[in-house]
Legacy VTK file of the C-alpha trace (Angstrom):
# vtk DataFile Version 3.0
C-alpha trace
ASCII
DATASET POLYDATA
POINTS 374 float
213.393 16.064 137.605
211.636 19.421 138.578
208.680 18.006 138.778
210.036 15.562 141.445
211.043 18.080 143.864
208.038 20.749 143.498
205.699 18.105 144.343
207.435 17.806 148.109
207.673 21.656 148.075
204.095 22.175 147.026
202.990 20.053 150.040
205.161 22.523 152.523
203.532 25.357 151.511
199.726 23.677 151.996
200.724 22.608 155.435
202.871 25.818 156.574
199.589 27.376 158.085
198.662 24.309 160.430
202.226 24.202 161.739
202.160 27.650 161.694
199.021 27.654 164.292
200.602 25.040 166.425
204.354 27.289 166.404
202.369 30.566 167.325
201.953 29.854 171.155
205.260 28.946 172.087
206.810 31.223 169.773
204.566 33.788 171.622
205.707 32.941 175.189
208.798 32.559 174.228
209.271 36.174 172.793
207.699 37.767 175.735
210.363 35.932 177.562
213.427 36.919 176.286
212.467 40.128 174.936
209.549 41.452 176.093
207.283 42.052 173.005
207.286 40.980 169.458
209.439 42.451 167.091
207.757 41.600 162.937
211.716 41.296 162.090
212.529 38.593 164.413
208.774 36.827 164.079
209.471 37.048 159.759
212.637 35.448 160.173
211.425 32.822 162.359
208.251 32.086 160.416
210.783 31.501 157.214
212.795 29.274 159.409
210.051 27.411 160.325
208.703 27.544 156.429
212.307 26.299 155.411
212.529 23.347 157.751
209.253 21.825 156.329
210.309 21.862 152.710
213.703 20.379 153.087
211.373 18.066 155.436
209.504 17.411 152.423
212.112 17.012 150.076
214.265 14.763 151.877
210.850 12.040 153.227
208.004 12.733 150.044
207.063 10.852 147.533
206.118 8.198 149.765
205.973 4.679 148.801
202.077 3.867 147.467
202.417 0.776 150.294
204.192 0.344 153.766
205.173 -2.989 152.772
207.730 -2.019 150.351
210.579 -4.051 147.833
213.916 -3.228 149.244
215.823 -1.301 147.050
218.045 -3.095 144.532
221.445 -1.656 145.546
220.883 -1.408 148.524
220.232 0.861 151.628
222.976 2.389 152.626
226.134 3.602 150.911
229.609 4.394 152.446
232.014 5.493 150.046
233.105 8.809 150.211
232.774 11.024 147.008
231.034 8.262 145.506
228.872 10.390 143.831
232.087 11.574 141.273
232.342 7.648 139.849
228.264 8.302 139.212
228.884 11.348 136.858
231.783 9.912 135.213
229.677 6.861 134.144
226.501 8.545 133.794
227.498 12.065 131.664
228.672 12.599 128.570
231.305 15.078 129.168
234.665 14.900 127.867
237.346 16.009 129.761
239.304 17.960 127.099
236.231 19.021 125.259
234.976 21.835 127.151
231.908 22.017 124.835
230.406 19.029 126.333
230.166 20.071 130.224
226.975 21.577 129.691
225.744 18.546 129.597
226.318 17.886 133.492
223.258 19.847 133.646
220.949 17.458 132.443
222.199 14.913 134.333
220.474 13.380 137.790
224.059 12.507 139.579
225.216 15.999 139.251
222.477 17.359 140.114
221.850 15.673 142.724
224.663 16.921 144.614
224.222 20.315 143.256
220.772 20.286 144.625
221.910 18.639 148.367
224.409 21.382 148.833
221.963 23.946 148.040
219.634 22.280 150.302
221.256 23.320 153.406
222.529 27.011 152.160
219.704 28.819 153.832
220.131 26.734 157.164
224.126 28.250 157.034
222.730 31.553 156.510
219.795 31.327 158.716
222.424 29.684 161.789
225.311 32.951 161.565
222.397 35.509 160.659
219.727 35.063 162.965
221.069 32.680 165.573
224.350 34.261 165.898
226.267 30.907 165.826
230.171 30.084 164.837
231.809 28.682 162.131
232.445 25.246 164.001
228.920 25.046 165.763
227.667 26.029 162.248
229.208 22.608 160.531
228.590 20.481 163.439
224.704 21.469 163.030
224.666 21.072 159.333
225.818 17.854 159.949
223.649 16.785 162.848
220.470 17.748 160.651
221.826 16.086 157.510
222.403 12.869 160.274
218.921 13.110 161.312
217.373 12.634 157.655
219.836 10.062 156.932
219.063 8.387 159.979
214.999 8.423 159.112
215.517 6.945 155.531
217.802 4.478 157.251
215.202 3.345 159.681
212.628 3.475 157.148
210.771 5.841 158.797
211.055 4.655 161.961
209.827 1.687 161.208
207.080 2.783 159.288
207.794 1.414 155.845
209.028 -2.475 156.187
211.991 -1.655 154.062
214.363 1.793 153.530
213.159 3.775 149.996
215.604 6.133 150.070
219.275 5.233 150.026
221.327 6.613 153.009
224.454 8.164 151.721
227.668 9.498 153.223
227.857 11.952 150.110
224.931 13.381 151.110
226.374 13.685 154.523
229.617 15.619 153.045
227.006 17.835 150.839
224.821 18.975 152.890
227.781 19.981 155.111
229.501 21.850 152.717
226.224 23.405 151.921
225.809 25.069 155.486
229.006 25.835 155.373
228.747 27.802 152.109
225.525 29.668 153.300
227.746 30.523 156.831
229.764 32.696 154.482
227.103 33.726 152.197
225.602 35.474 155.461
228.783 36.942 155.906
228.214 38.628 153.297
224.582 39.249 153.321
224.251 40.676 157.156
225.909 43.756 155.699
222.828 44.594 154.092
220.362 43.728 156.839
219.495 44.681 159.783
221.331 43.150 162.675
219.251 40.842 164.872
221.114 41.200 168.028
220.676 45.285 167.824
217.242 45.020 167.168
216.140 45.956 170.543
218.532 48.888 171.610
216.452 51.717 170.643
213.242 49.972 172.341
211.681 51.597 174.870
209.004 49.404 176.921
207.363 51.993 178.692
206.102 52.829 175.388
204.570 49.803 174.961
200.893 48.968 175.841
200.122 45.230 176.935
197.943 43.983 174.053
195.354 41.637 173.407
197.250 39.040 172.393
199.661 38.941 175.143
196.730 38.809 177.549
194.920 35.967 175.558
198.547 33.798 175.894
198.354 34.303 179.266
194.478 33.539 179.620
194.784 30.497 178.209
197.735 29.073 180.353
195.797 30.334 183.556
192.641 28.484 181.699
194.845 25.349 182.148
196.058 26.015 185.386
192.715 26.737 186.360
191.184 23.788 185.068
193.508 21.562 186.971
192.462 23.032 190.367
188.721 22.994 189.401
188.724 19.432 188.295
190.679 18.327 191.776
187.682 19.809 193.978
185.013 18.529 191.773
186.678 15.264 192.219
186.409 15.883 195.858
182.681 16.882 195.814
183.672 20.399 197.001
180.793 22.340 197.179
180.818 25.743 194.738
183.753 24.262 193.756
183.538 26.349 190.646
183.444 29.444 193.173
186.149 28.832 195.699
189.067 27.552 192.744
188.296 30.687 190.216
188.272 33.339 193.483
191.859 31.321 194.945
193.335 31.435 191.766
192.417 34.454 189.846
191.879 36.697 193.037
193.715 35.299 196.066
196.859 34.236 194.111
197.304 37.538 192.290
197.106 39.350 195.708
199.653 37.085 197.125
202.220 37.311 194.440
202.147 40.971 193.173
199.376 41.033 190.581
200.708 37.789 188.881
199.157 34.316 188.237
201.608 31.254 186.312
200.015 32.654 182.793
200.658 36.304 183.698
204.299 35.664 184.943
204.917 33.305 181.522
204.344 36.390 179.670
205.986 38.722 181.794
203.083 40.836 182.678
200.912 41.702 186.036
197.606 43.163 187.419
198.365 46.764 188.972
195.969 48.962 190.864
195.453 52.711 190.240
198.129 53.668 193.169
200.752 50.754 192.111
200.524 47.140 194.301
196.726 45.667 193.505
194.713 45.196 196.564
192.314 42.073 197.255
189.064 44.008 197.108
189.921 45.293 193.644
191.102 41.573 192.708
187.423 40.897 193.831
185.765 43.415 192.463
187.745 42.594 188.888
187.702 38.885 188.482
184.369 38.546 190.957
182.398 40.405 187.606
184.139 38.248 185.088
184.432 35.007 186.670
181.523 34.851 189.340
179.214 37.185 187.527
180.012 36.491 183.624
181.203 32.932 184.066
178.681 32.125 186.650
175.722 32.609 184.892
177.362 30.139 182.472
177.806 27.448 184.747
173.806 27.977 186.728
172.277 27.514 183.056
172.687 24.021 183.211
171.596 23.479 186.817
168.554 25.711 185.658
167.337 23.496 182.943
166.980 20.704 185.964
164.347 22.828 187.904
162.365 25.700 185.771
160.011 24.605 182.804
161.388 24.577 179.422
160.368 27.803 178.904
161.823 29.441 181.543
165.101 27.884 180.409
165.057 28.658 177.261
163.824 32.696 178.257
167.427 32.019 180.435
169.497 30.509 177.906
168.506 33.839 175.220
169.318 36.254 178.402
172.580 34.656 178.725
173.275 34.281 175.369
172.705 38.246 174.700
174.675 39.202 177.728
178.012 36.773 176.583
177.460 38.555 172.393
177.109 42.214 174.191
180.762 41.205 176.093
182.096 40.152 172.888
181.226 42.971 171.049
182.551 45.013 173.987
185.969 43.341 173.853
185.816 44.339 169.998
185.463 47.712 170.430
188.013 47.805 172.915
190.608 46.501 171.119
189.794 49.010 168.132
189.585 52.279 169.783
192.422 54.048 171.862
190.817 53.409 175.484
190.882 49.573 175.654
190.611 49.283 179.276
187.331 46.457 179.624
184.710 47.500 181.532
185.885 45.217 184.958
189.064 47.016 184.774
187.621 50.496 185.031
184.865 49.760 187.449
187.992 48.322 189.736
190.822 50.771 188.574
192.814 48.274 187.415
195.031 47.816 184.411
198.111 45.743 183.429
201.728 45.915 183.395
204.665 44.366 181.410
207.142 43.337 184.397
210.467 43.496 183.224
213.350 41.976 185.139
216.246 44.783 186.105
219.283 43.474 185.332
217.803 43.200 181.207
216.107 46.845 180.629
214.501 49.886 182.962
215.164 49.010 186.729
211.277 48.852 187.521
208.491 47.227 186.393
206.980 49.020 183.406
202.902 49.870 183.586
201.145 50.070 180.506
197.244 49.848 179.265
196.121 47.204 177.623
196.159 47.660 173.611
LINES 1 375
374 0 1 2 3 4 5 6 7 8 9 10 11 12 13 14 15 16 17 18 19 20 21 22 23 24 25 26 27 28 29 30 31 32 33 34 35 36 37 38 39 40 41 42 43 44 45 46 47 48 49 50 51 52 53 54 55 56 57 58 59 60 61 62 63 64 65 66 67 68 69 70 71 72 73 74 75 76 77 78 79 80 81 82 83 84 85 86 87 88 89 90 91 92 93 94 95 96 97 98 99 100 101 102 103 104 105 106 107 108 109 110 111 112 113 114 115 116 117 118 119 120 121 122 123 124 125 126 127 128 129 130 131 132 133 134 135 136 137 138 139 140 141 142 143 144 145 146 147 148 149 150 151 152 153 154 155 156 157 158 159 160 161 162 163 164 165 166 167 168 169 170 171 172 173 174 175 176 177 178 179 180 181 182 183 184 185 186 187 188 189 190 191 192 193 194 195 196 197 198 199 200 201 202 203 204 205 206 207 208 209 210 211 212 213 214 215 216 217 218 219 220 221 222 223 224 225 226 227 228 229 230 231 232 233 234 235 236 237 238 239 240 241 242 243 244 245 246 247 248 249 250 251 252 253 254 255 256 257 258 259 260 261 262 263 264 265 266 267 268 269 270 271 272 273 274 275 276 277 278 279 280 281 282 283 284 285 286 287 288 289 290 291 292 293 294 295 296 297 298 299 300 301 302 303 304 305 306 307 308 309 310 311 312 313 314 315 316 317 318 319 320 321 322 323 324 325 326 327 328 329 330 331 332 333 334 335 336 337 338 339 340 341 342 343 344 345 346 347 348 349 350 351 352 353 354 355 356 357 358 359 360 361 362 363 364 365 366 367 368 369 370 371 372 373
């Protein structure tokens, strides 16, 4: 029977990293949100979350039937007696009730166990709900039993229609055991919080003028601007607007930042903004920043393939190498930014810019905290 259930959990543990990728960005936004910067307490405790949900995923859907056009299942699908599962034991173990010597045995057998292992199944969310989420008792049960719902309710529908008959029995008792399991790991973390640090404290000693604006906050940003971007560029290309490339990367990343304070949509997601050396960023400084990265850097990108339609071949291909050496030497220069302690890019020095992590008053500092990038 342990074999049965490492097989699902093995599969979580493969997987974890891909949903791991696909969690990163919104966990990312959502972080700079709410609190401004990532603390590796809160991001630990959400990763487990996250690693939790996928094995009780697993252990609830996998092993899959070999075929989706499945037997039903002899009993049936679906089974409503309460405490049902007590009848199961009774018939199926052989303990006797004034023999004490023979309970042992409940622990070789699949209908005990079974309930054993669905109330342990839900422990962690319990603990997980009053320890990191900061819930109640009663919101606590009513979730416990909403997620045990939902996996009944997938088995039920064969999931989702998936399978042409149910392979897992939907059963009330796993309803009232998976319940009592959150319920149980509520009060474990009762318990346990004592010992741990307390999630809604974690920010009181924090101090955000401390705090550079790093790489990876500017990257989040980047690519939601990329998408923004993208949008615009693909409406005037669809309207044959001449440099079309041109006019939507100077109104968005140099116009639109001048107009709202140093912020684009990516920029204000993350809570962060372009500042000039004396505070508010001017328009010629917007230009002189973004017109090297976008118009200079990104524009000799987007003439190499116009180029290849009017020079020889070997003139395009001298172009292409030039190109290619100038986008490495960038690359290597945002390297050794990020690694030493100056890791202002060379577009923010030439136009004494930097960023800063805007922060709204009523939550922490009443101003807008500037920092250099890390």
């Amino acid at each position: 029977m342990l074999k049965f259930y490492l097989f699902p959990i093995s599969y979580a543990f493969l997987t974890f990293p891909i949903a791991a990728l696909l969690f990163t960005l919104p966990f990312l936004i959502v972080q700079y949100r709410r609190h401004g910067y990532i603390h590796k307490a809160r991001a630990f405790m959400l990763y487990l979350f996250l690693l939790y949900l996928m094995n009780i995923f697993y252990l609830i859907l996998l092993p899959f039937p070999e075929t989706r056009h499945n037997a039903p299942l002899a009993g049936g699908n679906l089974q409503l007696v309460p405490l049902h599962f007590i009848q199961d034991i009774i018939r199926e173990t052989k303990v006797v009730a004034d023999e004490p010597s023979t309970y042992w045995h409940l622990l070789q057998e699949r209908a005990f166990l079974q309930v054993v292992l669905n109330i342990a199944l839900t422990v962690p969310f319990g603990m997980f709900l009053r320890y990191y989420f900061r819930t109640g008792w009663l919101l606590c049960i009513l979730l416990s039993l909403l997620l045990s719902l939902t996996f009944e309710g997938i088995q039920l529908s064969a999931n989702f229609g998936y399978y042409d008959n149910p392979y897992r029995v939907a059963d009330v008792d796993d309803l009232i055991a998976n319940t009592l399991g959150g319920i149980n790991g509520f009060l474990l973390a009762g318990w346990s919080a004592a010992h741990l640090p307390r999630m809604d404290r974690l920010d009181e000693k924090v101090d955000l003028s401390a705090k550079r604006v790093s790489y990876t906050r500017r990257g989040v940003a980047w690519l939601i601007d990329l998408g923004v971007w993208l949008i615009i560029y693909a409406l005037l290309m669809n309207y044959h607007t001449a440099a079309a490339y041109w006019i939507s990367s100077g109104l968005y990343f140099m116009l639109l930042p001048f107009l709202t304070g140093g912020r684009t949509v990516g920029k204000w997601t993350v809570r962060i903004k372009v500042v000039g050396a004396s505070g508010r960023v001017s328009l010629p400084a917007l230009i002189v920043r973004y017109g090297m990265l976008y118009w200079i850097l990104g524009g000799i990108c987007i003439w190499l393939p116009i180029l290849s339609l009017r020079v020889s071949d070997l003139t395009f291909v001298m172009a292409a190498f030039v190109v290619f050496v100038v986008m490495m030497a960038f690359v290597v220069h945002i390297m050794t930014r990020i690694l030493k302690k100056d890791p202002l890019l060379f577009y923010e020095k030439l136009s004494r810019t930097s960023h800063a992590i805007t922060w709204p008053d009523k939550h922490r500092n009443n101003k807008s905290l500037q920092t250099t990038p890390m």
